[in-house]
C-alpha positions in Angstrom: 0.0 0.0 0.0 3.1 2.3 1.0 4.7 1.8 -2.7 1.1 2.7 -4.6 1.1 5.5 -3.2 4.4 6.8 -3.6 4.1 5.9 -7.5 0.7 7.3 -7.4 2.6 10.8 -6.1 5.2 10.3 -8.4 3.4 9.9 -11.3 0.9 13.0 -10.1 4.1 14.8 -9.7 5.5 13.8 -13.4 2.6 13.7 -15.2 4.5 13.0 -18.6 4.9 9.5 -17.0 1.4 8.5 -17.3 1.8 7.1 -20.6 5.2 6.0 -21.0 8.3 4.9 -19.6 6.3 2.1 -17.4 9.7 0.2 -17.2 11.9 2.8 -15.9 9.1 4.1 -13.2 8.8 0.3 -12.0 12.6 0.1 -11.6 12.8 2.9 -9.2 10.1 1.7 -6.9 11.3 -1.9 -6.9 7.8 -2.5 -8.9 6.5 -4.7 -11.5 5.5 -2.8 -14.9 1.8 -3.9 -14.8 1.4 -2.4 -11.4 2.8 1.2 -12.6 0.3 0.6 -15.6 -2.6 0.0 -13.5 -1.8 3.0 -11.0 -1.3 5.0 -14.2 -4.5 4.4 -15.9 -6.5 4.9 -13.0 -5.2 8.4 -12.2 -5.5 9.6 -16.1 -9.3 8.3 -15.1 -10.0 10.0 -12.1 -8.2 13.4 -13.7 -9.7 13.3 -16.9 -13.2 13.0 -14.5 -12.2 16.3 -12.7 -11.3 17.9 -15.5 -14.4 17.5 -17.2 -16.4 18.5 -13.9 -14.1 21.9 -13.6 -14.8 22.7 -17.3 -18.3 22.1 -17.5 -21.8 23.0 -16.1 -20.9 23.0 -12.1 -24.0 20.7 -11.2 -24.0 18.4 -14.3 -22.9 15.3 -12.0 -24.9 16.4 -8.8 -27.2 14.0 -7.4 -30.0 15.6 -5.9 -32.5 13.3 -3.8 -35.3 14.4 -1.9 -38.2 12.4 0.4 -40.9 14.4 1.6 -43.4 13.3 4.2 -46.1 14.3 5.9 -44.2 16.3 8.8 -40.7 16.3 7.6 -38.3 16.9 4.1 -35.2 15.4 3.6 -32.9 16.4 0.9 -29.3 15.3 0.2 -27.2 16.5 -2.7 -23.8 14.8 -3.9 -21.5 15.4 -5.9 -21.7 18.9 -6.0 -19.9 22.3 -6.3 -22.2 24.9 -5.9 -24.2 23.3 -2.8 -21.6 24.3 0.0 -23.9 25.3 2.7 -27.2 25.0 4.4 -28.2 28.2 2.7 -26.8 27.1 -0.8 -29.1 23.9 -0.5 -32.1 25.6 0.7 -31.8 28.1 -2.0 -30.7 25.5 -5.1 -33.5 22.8 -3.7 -36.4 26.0 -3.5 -37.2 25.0 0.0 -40.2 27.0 1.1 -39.1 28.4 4.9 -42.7 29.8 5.4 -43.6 26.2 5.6 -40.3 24.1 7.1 -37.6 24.7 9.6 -34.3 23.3 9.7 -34.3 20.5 12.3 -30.6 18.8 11.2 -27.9 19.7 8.6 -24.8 17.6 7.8 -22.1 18.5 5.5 -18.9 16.9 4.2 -16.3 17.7 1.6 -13.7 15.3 -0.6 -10.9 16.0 -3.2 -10.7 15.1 -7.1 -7.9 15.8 -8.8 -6.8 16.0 -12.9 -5.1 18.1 -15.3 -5.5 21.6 -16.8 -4.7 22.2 -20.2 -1.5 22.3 -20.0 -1.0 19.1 -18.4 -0.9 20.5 -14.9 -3.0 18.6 -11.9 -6.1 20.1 -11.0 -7.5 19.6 -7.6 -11.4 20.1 -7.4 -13.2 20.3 -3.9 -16.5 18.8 -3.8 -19.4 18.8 -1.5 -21.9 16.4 -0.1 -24.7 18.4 1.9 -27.9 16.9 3.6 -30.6 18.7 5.5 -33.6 17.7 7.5 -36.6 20.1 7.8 -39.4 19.9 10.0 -43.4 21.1 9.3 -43.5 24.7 10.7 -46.1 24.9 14.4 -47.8 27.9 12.3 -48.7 29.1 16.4 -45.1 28.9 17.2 -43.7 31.2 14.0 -44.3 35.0 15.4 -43.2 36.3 11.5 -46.1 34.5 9.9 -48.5 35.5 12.4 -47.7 38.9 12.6 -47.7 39.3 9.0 -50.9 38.0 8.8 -52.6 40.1 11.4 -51.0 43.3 9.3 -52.6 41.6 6.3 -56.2 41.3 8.0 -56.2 44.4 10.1 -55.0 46.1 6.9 -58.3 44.7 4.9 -60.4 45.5 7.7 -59.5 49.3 8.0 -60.0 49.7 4.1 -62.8 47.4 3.7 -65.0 49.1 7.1 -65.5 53.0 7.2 -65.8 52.8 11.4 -68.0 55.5 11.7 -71.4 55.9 13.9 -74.4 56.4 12.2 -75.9 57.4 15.0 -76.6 61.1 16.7 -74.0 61.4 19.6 -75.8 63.2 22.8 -74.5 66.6 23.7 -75.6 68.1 26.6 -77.9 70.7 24.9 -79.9 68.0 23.5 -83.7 68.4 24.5 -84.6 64.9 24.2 -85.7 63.7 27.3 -86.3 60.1 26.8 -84.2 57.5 28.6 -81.6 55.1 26.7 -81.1 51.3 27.5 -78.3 49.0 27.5 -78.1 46.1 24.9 -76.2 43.1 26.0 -76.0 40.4 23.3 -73.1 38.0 23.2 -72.1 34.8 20.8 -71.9 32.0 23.9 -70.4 28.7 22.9 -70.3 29.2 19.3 -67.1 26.6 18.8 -65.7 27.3 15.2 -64.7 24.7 13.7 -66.6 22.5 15.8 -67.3 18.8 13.9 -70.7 17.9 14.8 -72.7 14.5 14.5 -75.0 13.3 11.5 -77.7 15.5 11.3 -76.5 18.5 12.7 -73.9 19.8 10.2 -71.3 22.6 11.1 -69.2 24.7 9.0 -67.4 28.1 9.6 -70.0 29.5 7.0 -72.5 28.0 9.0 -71.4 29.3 12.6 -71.0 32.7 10.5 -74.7 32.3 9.8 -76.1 31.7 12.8 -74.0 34.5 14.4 -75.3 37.3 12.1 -78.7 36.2 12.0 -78.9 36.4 16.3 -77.4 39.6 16.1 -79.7 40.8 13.7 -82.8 39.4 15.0 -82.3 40.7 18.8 -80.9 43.7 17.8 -83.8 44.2 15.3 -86.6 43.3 18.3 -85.1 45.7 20.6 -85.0 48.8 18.6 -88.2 49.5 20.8 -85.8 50.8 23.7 -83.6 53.6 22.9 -80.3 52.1 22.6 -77.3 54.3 24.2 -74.5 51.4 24.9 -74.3 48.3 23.9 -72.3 45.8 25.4 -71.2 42.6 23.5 -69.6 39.7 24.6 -67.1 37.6 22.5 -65.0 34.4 23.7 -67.0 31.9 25.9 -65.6 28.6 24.0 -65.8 31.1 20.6 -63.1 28.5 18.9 -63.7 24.9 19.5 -60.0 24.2 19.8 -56.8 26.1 21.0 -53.8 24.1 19.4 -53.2 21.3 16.7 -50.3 19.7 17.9 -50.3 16.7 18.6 -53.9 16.8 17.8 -56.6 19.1 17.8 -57.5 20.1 21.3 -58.5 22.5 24.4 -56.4 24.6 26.3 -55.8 21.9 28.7 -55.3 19.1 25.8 -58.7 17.4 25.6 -59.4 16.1 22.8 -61.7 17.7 19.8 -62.8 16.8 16.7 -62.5 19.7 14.8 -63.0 20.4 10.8 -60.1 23.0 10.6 -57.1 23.5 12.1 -56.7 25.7 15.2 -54.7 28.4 12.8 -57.9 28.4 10.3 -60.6 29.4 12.7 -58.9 31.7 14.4 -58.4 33.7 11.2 -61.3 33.3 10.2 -63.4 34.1 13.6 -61.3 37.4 13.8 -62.8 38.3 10.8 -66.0 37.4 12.1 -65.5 39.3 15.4 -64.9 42.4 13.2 -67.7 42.5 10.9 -69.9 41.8 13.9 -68.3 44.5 16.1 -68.6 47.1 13.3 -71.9 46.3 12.8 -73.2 47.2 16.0 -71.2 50.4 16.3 -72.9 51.7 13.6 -75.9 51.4 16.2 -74.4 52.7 19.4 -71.0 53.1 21.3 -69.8 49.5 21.7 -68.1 47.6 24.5 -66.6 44.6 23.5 -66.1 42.3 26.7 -63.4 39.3 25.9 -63.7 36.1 28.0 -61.7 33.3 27.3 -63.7 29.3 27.6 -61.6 26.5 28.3 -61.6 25.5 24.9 -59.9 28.5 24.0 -58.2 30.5 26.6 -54.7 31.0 25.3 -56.8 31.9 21.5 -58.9 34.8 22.8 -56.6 36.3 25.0 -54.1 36.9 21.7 -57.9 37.3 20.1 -58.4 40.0 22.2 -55.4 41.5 21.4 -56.1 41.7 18.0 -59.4 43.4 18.5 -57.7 45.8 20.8 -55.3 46.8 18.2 -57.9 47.3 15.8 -59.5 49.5 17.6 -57.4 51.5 19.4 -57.9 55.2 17.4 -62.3 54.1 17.2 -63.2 56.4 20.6 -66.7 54.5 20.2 -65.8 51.3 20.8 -63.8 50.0 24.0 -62.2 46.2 24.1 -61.9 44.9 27.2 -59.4 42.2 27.3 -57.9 42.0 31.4 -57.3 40.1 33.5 -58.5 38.5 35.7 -61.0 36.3 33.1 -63.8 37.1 35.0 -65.4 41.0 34.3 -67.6 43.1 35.2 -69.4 46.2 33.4 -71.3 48.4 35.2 -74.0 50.6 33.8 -75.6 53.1 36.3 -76.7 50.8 39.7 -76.3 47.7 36.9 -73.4 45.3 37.3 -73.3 42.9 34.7 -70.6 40.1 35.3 -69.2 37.6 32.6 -67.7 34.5 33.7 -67.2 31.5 31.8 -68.5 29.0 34.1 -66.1 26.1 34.5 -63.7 28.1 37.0 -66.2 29.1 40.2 -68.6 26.2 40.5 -69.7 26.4 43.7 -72.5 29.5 44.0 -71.4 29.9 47.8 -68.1 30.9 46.7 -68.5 32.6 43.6 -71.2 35.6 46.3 -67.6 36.2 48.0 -65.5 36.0 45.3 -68.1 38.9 43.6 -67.9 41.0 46.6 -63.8 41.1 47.1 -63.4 41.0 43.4 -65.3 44.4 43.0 -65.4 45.6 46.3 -65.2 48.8 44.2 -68.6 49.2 42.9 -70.0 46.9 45.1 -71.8 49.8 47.6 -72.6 51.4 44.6 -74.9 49.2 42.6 -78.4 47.6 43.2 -78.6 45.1 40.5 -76.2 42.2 40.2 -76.5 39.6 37.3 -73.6 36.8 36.9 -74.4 35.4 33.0 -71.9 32.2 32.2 -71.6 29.9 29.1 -70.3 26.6 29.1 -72.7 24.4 29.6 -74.7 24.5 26.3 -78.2 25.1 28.3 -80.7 27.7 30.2 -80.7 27.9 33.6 -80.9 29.8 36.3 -80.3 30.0 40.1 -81.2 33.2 42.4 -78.7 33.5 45.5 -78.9 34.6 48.8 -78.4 38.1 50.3 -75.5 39.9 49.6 -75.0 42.7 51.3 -77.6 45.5 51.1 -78.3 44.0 47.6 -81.7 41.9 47.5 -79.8 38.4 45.4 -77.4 37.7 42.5 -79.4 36.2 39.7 -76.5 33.4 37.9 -77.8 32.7 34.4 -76.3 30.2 32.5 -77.0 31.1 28.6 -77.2 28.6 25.4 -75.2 28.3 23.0 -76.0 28.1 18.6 -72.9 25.4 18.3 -73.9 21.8 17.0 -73.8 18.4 19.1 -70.6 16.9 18.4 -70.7 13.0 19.0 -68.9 12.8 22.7 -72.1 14.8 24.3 -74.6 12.6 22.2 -72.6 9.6 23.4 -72.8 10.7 26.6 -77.1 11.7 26.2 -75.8 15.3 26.4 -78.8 17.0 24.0 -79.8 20.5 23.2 -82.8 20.4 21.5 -83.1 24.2 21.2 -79.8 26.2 20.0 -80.3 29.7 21.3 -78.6 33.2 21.2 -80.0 35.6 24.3 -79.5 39.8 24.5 -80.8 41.4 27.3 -82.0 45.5 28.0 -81.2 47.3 30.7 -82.4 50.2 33.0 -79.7 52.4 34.6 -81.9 52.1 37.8 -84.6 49.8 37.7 -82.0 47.0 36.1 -83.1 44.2 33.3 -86.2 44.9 31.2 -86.1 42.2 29.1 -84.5 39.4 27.9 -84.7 38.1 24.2 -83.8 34.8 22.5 -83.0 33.9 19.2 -83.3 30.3 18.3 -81.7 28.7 15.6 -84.1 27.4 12.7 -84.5 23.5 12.5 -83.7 22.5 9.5 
């Protein structure tokens, strides 16, 4: 192995040797001439191969292989010249980075050498490159996200002129007559919710139902003169709040979903807009935010969205705090909006009111505590509070389909319902309104 090599550098070294004097080369290495031959021939080979790759095309000889699946790419190239780097390869192979993310990335180099011209060796460098990529968490890459909230909130603004329609009240106005509050709200809608046989769901269907409750109620109380309006968003508004590993709550329970987390969130803040912009062509607007537990972590960066959207319209006020629980209070009216799957017990949730807005608390006479999550009407009057005479607890409907874990489980609506409800600044609710969802 030693002597190869040394004739192998010799005859590199003496090129002019590579097709003659066999006898005299094998003399001086102690060799026989069919073993300076064979060495020869092989090197006039493997130059007369580099040669050609340094004169021609720099990717004629490059072996590119690629294997896409589901969640990951793999692409290796070989042989090549021009693929030196992760960034070479990602360019050369058109990988799209809006959609994968480098997980791996190997790289390895090896020398070919032959003759210029003029006889003189040539030694090319080549490269062998290979690069695993990984599906893109679309929750989990801030560029995309952010550029399409620009995009959306940029559609919005041009496509809505956000401007009231309606006569704002100065204070040498002589009409005398008293203005209401509207409360209407979109409880347990669950986009993207996959519901059983019979009771088809779509995002154009939730989209539906949501306009058509907001027109109908808001259309039936136009008998009150309508000041403020307060509506409430969230309340299990998506069905899901992340994809990965599956499509599921906050917490990770399972949901069978017909779109990805990503989808209805885009397309509910949308929704949320067109719905918010309608009623403030009717009165000021205040849009209270509170997250279910099928979609905490969504509504919170929901609500952020909204806030944003908003923030130069002096007619409409998002309300997006913490703690998840809130209140609004409208002369000696407080209205309180709590999900319902935190506070279950009534006895606690009359102290946790009173400490939570010890504030207002002296202030006001009528207390209401409206809640979603459990898809059905009902309602509970508790004790005393206070100098207050009871804190009515309504648990409100919800337009959503069954999916097929509550009809396994013999959890039926038979009525999907959408409530508003008008208020006096002193003498509290004057009515409450529903809005049921057509049967089919």
């Amino acid at each position: 192995m030693v002597k190869s090599k040394k004739i192998e550098e010799y005859l590199i070294n003496h090129p002019e040797k590579l097709r003659k004097d066999y006898s005299d080369t094998a003399k001086l290495f102690d060799a026989t001439y069919e073993q300076v031959r064979s060495i020869a021939r092989r090197i006039r080979a493997s130059y007369e191969n580099a040669f050609e790759i340094s004169q021609n095309s720099a990717h004629n000889d490059e072996k590119i292989t690629t294997n896409e699946q589901k969640d990951s790419l793999v692409i290796s190239v070989e042989d090549s010249r021009r693929v030196k780097s992760l960034d070479d390869l990602i360019e050369n192979c058109k990988v799209d980075l809006d959609t994968w993310e480098v997980d791996w990335f190997d790289i390895g180099t090896y020398e070919v050498t032959g003759f210029d011209n003029n006889r003189k060796p040539v030694t090319v460098t080549m490269y062998r490159t290979k690069a695993k990529f990984k599906k893109i968490d679309i929750w989990k890459n801030i560029s995309i996200l952010k550029q399409d909230l620009k995009n959306d909130l940029l559609e919005a603004f041009q496509s809505y002129a956000i401007q009231p329609n309606y006569k704002i009240n100065n204070k040498d106005d002589q009409n005398t007559e008293e203005g209401y509050l509207l409360e209407i709200g979109a409880y347990d809608l669950h986009l993207g919710k996959l519901g059983i046989d019979g009771d088809g769901y779509s995002l154009d269907i939730a989209r539906r139902r949501l306009f058509s409750a907001i027109n109908s109620l808001f259309d039936r109380a136009r008998g009150f003169k309508i000041e403020e309006i307060v509506f409430v968003v969230g309340n299990d508004f998506l069905n899901i709040d992340k994809d990965k590993p599956f499509g599921s709550t906050t917490k990770g329970t399972p949901q069978s979903n017909t779109v990805s987390a990503y989808e209805a969130y885009r397309y509910g803040r949308k929704l949320l807009v067109e719905c918010i912009n309608f009623l403030a062509e009717k009165a000021p607007v205040s849009v209270i935010v509170i997250p279910g537990n099928h979609d905490e972590e969504s509504m919170l960066h929901m609500g952020d969205a909204l806030e944003a959207v908003y923030e130069e319209t002096p007619h409409i006020r998002v309300d997006n705090s913490r703690p998840l629980m809130k209140a609004y209070k409208y002369g000696e009216c407080l209205l309180i909006f709590d999900h319902g799957d935190r506070v279950k017990n009534y006895k606690n949730l009359a102290s946790v009111i009173s400490q939570r807005f010890r504030d207002v608390w002296s202030s006001v006479r009528h207390i209401e505590v409206h809640r979603g999550h459990l898809h059905s009407l009902k309602t509970n009057i508790m004790g005393q509070v206070e100098e207050l005479n009871g804190i009515a607890v309504r648990h409100l409907g919800s337009m959503s389909p069954t999916d097929q874990w509550h009809d396994d489980s013999g959890y039926l609506s038979t009525v999907k319902r959408a409530h508003a409800f008008i208020w006096h600044k002193k003498n509290g609710m004057q009515c409450e309104y529903y809005y049921n969802v057509p049967f089919n």
